[in-house]
PAZAPA-4460 file (N, C-alpha, C; in steps of 0.05 Angstrom, whole numbers, plus 32768, in hexadecimal, padded with zeros to 4 digits):
% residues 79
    n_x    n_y    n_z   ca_x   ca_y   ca_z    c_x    c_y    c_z   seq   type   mol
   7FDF   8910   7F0B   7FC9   8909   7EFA   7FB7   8922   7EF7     1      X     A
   7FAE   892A   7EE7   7F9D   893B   7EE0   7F84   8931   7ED8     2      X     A
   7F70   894C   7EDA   7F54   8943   7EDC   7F48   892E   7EBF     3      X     A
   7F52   8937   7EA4   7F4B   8928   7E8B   7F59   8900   7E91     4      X     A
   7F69   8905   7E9C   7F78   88E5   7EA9   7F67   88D6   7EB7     5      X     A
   7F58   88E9   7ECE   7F52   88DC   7EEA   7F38   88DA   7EE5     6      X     A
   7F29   88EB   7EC7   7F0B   88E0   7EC1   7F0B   88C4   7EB1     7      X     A
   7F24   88C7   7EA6   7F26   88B1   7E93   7F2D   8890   7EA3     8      X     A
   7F2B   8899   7EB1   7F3A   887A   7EC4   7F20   8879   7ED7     9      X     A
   7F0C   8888   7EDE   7EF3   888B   7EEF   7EEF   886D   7EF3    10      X     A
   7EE1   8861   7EDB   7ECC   8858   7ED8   7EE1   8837   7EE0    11      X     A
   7EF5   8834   7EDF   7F06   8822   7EE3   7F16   881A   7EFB    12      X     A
   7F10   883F   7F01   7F0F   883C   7F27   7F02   8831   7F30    13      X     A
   7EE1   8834   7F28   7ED7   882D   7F36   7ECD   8814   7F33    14      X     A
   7ED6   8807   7F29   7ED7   87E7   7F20   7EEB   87DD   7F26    15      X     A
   7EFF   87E6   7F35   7F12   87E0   7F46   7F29   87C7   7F2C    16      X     A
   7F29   87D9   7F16   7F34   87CD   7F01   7F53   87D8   7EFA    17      X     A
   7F59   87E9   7F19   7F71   87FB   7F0E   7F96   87E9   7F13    18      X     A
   7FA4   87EE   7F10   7FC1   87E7   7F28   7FBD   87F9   7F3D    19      X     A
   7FCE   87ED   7F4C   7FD3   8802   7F5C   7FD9   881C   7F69    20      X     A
   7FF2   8820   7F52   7FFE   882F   7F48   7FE4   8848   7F40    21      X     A
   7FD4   8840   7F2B   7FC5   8852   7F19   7FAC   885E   7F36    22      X     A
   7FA5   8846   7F3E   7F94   8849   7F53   7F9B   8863   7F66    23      X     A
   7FB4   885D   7F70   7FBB   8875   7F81   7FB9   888C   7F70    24      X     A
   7FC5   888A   7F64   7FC0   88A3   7F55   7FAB   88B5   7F48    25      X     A
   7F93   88A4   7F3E   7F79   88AA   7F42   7F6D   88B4   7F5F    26      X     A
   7F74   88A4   7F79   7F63   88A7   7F92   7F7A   88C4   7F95    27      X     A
   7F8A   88CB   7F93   7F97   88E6   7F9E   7F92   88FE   7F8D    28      X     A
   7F8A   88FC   7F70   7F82   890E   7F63   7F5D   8918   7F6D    29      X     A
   7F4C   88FF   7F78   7F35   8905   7F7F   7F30   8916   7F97    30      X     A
   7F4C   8910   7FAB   7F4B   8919   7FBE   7F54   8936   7FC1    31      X     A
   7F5D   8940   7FAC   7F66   8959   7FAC   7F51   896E   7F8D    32      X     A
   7F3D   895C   7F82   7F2E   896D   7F6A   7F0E   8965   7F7A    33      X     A
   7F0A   8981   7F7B   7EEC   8981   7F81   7EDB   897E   7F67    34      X     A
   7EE0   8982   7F50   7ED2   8977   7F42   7ED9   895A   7F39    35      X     A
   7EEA   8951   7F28   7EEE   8934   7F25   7EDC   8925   7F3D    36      X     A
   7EE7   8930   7F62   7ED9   8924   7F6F   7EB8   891B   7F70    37      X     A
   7EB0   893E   7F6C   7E94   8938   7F5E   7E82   891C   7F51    38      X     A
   7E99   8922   7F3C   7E99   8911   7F19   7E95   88EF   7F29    39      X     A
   7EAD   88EB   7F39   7EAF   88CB   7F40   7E8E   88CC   7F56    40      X     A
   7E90   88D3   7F69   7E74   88DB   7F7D   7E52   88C7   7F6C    41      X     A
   7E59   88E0   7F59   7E3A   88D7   7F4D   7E3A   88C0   7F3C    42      X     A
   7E5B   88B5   7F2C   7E58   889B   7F1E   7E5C   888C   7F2F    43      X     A
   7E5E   8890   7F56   7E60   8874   7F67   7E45   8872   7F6E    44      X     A
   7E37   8881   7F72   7E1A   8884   7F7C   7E04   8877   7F63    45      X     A
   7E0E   887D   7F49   7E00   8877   7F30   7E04   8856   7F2F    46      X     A
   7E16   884B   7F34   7E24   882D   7F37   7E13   881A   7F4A    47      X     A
   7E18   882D   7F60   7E06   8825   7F80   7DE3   8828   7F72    48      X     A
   7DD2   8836   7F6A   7DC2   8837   7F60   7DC0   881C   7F4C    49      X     A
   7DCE   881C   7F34   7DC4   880D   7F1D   7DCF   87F2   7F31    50      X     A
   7DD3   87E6   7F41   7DE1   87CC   7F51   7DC7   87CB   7F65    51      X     A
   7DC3   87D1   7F6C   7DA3   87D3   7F7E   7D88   87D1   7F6C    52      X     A
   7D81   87DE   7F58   7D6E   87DD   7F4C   7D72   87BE   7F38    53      X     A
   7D8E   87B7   7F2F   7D88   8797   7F24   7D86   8786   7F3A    54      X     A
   7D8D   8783   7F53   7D83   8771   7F5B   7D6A   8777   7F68    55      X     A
   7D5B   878C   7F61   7D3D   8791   7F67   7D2B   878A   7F57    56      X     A
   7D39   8787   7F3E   7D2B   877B   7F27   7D2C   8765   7F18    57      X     A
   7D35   8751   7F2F   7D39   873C   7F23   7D1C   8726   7F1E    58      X     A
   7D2A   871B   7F03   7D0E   870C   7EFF   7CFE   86F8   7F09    59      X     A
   7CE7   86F2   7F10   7CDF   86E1   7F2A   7CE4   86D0   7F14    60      X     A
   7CEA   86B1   7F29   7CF8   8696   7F22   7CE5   868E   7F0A    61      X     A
   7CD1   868F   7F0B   7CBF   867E   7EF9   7CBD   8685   7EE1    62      X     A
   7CC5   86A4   7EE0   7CBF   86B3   7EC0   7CE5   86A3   7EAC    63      X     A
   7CF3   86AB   7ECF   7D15   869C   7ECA   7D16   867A   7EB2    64      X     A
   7CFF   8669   7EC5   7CFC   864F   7EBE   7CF2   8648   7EA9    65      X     A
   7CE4   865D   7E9E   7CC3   865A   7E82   7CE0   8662   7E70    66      X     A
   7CF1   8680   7E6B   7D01   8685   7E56   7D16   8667   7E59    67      X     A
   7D29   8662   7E72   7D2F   864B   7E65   7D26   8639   7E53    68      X     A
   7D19   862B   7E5A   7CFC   861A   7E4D   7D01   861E   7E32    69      X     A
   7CF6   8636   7E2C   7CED   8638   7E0A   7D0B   863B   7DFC    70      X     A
   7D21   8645   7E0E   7D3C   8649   7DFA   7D42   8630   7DFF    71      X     A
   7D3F   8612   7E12   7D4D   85FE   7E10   7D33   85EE   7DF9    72      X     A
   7D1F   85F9   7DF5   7D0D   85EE   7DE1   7D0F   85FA   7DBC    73      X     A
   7D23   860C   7DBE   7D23   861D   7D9D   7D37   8603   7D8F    74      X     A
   7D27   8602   7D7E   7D34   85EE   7D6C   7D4A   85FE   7D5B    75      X     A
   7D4D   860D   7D58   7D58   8623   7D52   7D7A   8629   7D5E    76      X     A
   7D71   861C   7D79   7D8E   8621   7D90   7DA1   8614   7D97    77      X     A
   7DBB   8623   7D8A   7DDE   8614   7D87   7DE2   8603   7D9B    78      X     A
   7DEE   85EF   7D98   7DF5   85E7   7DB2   7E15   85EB   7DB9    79      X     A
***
């Protein structure tokens, strides 16, 4: 696998969306490219970040309960 392959499959690594097959082959190209390795590094840390800060920002229950409310109140809304 080469480096243009093993950026392109990154993001699917790391969503653990690969085979097997592809997977190895991604984790053995990382292990031998100091850059690609780089590349995956900061999109696992960027992941770990944006996964921490949503559940830091989740909405308190009551603001949760009021939007229900008004979308189960739009006369407006499909069922």
């Amino acid at each position: 696998m080469n480096c243009p392959e093993a950026i392109d499959h990154l993001y699917s690594f790391l969503d653990e969306e690969l085979t097997v097959d592809v997977k190895t082959e991604v984790m053995v190209h990382l292990e031998g490219c100091e850059g690609c390795f780089g590349h995956y590094e900061f999109e696992r840390a960027f992941l770990v970040f944006l996964k921490a800060r949503c559940k830091a920002q989740a909405a308190p229950p009551d603001l949760r309960r009021r939007v229900f409310e008004q979308v189960m109140q739009d006369p407006d809304r499909r069922a």
